[in-house]
C-alpha positions in Angstrom: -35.5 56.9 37.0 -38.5 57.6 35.1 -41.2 54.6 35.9 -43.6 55.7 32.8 -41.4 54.2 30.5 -42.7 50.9 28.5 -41.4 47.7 29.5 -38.2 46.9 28.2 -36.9 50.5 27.8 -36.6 50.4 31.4 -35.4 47.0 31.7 -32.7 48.1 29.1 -32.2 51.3 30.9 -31.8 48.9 34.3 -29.4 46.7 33.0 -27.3 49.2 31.3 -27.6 51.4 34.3 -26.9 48.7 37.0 -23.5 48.1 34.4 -22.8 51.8 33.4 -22.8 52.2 37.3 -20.1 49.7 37.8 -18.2 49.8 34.3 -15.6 52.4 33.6 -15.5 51.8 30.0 -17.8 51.2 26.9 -19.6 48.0 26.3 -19.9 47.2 30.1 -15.6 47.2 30.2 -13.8 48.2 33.3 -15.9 47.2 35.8 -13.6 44.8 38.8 -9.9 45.8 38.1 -9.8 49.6 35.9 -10.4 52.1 38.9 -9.2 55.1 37.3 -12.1 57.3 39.1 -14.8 57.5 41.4 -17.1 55.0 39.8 -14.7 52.1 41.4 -16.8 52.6 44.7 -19.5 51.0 43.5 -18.0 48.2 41.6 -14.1 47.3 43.7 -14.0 49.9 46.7 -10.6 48.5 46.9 -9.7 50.7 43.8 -9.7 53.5 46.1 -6.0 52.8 46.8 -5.8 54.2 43.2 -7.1 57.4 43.3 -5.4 60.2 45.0 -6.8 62.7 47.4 -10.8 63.1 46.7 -12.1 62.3 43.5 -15.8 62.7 42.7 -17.8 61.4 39.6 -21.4 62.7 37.9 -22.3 60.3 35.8 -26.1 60.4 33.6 -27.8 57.9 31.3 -30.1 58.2 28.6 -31.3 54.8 26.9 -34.0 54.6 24.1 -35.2 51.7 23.1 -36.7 51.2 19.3 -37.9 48.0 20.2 -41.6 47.2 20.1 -44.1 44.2 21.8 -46.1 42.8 18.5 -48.4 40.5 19.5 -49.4 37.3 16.9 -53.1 37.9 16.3 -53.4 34.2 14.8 -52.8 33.1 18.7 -53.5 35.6 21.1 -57.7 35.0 21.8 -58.0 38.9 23.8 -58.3 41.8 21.4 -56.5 45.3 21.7 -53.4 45.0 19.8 -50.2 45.9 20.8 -49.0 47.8 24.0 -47.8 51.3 23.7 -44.2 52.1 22.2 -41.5 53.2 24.3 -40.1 56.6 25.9 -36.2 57.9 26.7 -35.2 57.2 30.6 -33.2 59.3 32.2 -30.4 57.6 35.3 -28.1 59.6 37.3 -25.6 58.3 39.7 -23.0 59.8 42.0 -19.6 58.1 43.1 -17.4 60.5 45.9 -13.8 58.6 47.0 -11.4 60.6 49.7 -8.1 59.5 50.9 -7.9 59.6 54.5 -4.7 58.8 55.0 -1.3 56.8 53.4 -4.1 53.6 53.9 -7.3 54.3 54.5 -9.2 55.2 52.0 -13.3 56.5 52.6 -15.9 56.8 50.1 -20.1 56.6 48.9 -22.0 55.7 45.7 -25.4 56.8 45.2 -27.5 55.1 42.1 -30.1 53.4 40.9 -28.6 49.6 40.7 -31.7 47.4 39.2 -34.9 48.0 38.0 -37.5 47.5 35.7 -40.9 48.5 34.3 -43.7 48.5 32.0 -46.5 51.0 31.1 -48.3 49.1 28.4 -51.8 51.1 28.2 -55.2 50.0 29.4 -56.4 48.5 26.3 -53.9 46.5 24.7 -54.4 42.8 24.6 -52.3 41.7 27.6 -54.2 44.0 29.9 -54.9 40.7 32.0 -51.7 40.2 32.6 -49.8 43.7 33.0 -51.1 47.0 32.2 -48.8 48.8 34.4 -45.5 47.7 36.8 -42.4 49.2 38.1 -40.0 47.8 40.3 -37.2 50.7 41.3 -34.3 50.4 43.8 -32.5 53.6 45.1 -29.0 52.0 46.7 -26.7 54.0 49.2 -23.4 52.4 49.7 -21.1 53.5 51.9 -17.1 52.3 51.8 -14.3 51.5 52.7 -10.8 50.1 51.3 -7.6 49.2 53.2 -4.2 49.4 51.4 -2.6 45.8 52.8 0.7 46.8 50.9 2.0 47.7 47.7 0.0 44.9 46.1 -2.8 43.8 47.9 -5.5 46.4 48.8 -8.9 45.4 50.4 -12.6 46.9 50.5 -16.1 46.9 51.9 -19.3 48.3 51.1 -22.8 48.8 53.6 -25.5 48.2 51.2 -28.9 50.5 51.8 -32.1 50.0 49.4 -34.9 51.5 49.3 -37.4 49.6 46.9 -40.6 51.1 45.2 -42.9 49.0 43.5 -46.5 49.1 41.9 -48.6 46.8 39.4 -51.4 47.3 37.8 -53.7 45.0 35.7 -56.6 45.5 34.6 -59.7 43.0 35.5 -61.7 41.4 32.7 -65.5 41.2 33.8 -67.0 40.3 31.0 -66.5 36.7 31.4 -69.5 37.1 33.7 -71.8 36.8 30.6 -72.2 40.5 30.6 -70.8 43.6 29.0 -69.0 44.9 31.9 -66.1 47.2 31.6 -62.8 46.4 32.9 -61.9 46.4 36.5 -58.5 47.3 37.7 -56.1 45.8 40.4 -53.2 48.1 41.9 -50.6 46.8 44.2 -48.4 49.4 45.4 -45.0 48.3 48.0 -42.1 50.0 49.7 -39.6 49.7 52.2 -35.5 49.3 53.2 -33.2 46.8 52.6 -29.8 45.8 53.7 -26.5 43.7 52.7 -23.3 44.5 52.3 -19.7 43.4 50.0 -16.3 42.4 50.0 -14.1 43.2 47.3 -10.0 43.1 46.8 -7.6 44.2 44.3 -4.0 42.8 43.8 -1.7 44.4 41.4 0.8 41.9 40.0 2.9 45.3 38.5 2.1 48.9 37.6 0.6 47.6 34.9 -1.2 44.6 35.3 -3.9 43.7 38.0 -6.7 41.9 38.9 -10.2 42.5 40.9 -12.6 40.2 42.7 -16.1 41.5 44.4 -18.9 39.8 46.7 -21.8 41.5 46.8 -24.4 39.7 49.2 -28.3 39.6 48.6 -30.7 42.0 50.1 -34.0 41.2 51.4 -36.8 44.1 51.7 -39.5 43.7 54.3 -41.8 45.7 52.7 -45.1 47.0 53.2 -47.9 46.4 50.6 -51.3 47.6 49.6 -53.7 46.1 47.3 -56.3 48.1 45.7 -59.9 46.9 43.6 -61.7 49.2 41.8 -64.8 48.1 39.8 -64.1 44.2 40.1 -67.4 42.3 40.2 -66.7 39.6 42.4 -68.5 38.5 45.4 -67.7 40.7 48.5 -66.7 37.4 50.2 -64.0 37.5 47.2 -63.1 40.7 47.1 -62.7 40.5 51.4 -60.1 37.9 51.1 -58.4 39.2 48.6 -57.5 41.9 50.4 -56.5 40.3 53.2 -53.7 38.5 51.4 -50.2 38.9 51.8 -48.2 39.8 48.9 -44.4 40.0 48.7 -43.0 42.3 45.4 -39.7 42.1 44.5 -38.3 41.4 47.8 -34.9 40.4 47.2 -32.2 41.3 45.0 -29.9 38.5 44.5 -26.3 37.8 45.4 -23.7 38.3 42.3 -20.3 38.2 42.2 -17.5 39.1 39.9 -13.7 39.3 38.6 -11.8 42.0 36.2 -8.6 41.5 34.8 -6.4 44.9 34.1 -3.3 45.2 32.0 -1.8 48.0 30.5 0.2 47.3 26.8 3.7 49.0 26.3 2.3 51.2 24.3 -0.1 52.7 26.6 -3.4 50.8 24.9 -5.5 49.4 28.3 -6.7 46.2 27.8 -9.8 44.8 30.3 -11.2 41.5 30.7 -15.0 41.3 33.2 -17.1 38.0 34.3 -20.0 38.7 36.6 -22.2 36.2 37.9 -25.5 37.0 39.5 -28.1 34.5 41.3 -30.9 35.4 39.6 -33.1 32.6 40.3 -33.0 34.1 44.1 -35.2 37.3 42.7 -38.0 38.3 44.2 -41.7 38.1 43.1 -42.0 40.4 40.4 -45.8 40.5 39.3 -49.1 40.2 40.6 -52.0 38.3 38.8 -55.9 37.8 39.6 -57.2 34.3 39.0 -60.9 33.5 39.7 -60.5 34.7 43.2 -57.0 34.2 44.7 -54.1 36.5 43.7 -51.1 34.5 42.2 -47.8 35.7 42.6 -45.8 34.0 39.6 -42.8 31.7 41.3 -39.7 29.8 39.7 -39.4 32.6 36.9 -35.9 33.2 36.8 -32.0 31.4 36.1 -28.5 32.7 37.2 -26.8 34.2 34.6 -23.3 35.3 33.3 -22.5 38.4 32.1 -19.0 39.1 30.1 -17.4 41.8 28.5 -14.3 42.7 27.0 -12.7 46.5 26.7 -10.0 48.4 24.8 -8.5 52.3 25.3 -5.8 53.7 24.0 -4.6 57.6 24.3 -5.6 60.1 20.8 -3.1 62.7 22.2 -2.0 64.0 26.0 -5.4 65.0 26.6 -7.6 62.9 24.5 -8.4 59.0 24.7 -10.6 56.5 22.7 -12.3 53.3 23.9 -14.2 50.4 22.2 -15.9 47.7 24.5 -18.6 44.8 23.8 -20.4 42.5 26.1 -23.0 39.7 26.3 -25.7 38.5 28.8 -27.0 34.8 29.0 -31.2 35.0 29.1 -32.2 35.0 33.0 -36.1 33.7 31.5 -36.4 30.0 29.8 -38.9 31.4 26.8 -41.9 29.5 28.5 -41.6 31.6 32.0 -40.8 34.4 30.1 -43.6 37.3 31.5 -44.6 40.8 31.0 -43.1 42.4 34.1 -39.6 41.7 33.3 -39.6 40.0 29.6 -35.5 39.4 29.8 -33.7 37.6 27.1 -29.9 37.0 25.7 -28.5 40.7 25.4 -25.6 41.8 23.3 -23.8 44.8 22.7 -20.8 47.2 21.4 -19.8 50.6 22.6 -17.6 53.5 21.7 -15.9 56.0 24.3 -14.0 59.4 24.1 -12.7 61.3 27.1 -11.4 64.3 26.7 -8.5 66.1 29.9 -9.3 69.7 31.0 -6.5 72.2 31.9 -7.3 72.0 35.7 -7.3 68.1 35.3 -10.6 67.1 35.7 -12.0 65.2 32.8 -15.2 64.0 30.9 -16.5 61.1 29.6 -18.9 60.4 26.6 -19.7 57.0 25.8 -22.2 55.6 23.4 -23.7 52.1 23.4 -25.8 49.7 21.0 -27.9 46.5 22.6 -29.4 43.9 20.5 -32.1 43.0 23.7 -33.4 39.9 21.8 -36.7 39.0 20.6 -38.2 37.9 23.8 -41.0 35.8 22.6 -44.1 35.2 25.2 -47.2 32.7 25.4 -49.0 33.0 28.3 -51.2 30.0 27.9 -54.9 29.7 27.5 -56.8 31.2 30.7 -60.8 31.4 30.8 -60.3 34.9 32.5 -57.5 36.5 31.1 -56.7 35.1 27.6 -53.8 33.6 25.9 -51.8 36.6 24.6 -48.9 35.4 22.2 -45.7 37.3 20.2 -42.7 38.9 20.3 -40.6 42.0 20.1 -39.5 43.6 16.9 -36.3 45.6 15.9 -35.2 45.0 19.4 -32.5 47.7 19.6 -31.7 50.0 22.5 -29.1 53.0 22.3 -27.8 54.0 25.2 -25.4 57.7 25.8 -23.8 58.5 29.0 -21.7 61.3 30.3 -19.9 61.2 33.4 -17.7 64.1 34.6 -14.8 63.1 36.9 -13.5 66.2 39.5 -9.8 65.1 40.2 
């Protein structure tokens, strides 16, 4: 994924990404109960039982977000304007599911599950508070699933994250009583994680079932570097900075979720998702210079519920349509709301085709709207770094993805 994006382009791109990975249908649909390819190993392994023989699944997103940060001059006491607009992100993901027997059923998912980033320039107003941040997570996950009999099927996943992270702010001097230029701080993290989940699927009938999944948290010892270039403070200052120990975005929270699956006489597929995510559990996420200690922001972040509801139905024998819509409850109360991760209520809609090749492979094209909210920030008055205040405008995001599913 790319990290030069501005902020909530990735954070869009994240979220629809981290959903898109799990979801088999527009809108966020399909996630715990559809399994009708590959794509099931990351959100129910226990779909597996579904799928016959190997099935793999290719799957890329492109998200664009037309929102933009506009920051309320009447409040915000730091000049500079607004940060820079947004650019297209690009996330891939892989899914690979093989029958190994009547039961046993083996399989991998390789994506990006959660991330997020901002590249807001070195001269915008809120350069005090985030010039530059990326949090990225790279997730291996092995599985397994267990056909218990004709209804019941179990699964398991081995969770393994890698985690890259960097900020970068930039240092105000001037306060000093002098015209100094700006100094920068960089923080730059990385390291492993793991954690693992349980999942099940029952079918009540051919045509109706229903999916539950566990997904633990993962905690990431990782190992940070801080960086100062051109910050006038005493060396004493500077020395103990240093010498701190910073922890970035070391834990991804615990969620869980349940699908609902029926089929209509008719042949129209009907799907009904919950997922719940411990979201207050996140890691630290941002790095800030005070007068001469580095804060780490703490208490930023609620559990959340995300639902969505999804509806295909076939064009033809090789062609199929699908509409799906979601919404997400705001992880940030508005007065912890920060420039790392500037989250708020998200909605959305989607459309899906997917057209059934000769040798029975098929493709998938879907295309999504979000409404991302406004997001509104005040950071509060600070001596050092300002009080930068607003909000963002025409906060839309369109998201395409194409998946191609080898039978």
């Amino acid at each position: 994924m790319s990290r030069f994006a501005c902020g909530t382009t990735l954070i869009v791109a994240s979220l629809f990404h981290a959903a898109a990975s799990h979801a088999s249908g527009p809108g966020f649909s399909g996630i715990f109960a559809t399994a009708d390819n590959a794509e099931t190993v990351a959100a129910n392994p226990a779909g597996m039982v579904m799928l016959e023989g190997t099935q793999i699944t290719l799957q890329g997103a492109l998200i664009q977000d037309f929102s933009s940060f506009k920051v309320n001059e009447d409040d915000t006491t730091v000049d500079g304007g607004n940060p820079q607009d947004a650019t297209p992100v690009l996330a891939p993901s892989l899914y690979y599911s093989h029958q190994y027997n009547e039961d046993w059923f083996l399989g991998f998912s390789l994506n990006i599950p959660l991330g997020f980033g901002a590249n807001h320039g070195r001269k915008w107003a809120g350069r005090y508070y985030s010039d530059e941040f990326s949090l990225v997570y790279v997730s291996l996950n092995p599985a397994v699933a267990y056909r218990v009999n004709d209804n019941l099927s179990l699964g398991a996943r081995v969770r393994v994250m890698y985690t890259d992270s960097t900020v970068q702010t930039q240092v105000n001097n001037s306060f000093l009583g002098r015209d100094y230029d700006d100094g920068k701080l960089e923080t730059s993290a990385d390291g492993v994680g793991f954690g693992y989940s349980l999942h099940a699927l029952y079918a009540f009938s051919e045509d109706t079932r229903v999916g539950l999944s566990y997904n633990s948290q993962i905690s990431t010892d990782l190992d940070s570097t801080v960086d100062f270039s051109n910050v006038r403070r005493p060396a004493g200052v500077i020395d103990r900075l240093q010498s701190q120990t910073i922890e970035i975005g070391s834990k991804v929270p615990m969620f869980a979720g349940m699908g609902v699956y029926h089929r209509m006489d008719n042949d129209w597929e009907l799907t009904l998702d919950v997922l719940w995510m411990q979201f207050s559990k996140f890691g630290a996420t941002s790095i800030e210079l005070s007068e001469a200690t580095l804060d780490v922001p703490d208490d930023q972040f609620n559990d959340f519920f995300v639902s969505s509801v999804g509806l295909t139905w076939p064009l033809n024998s090789r062609m199929s349509a699908a509409v799906g819509a979601f919404w997400m409850e705001s992880p940030v109360d508005n007065d912890k709301r920060g420039f790392g991760i500037s989250l708020d209520q998200m909605m959305g809609v989607g459309a899906g085709y997917t057209y059934k090749l000769d040798n029975g492979d098929d493709y998938e094209l879907e295309v999504n709207l979000i409404d991302t909210g406004s997001a509104p920030i005040d950071t509060g008055p600070s001596l050092v770094k300002g009080r930068v205040v607003g909000k963002s405008k025409d906060h839309y995001s369109l998201a395409i993805s194409l998946a191609y599913n080898w039978r």
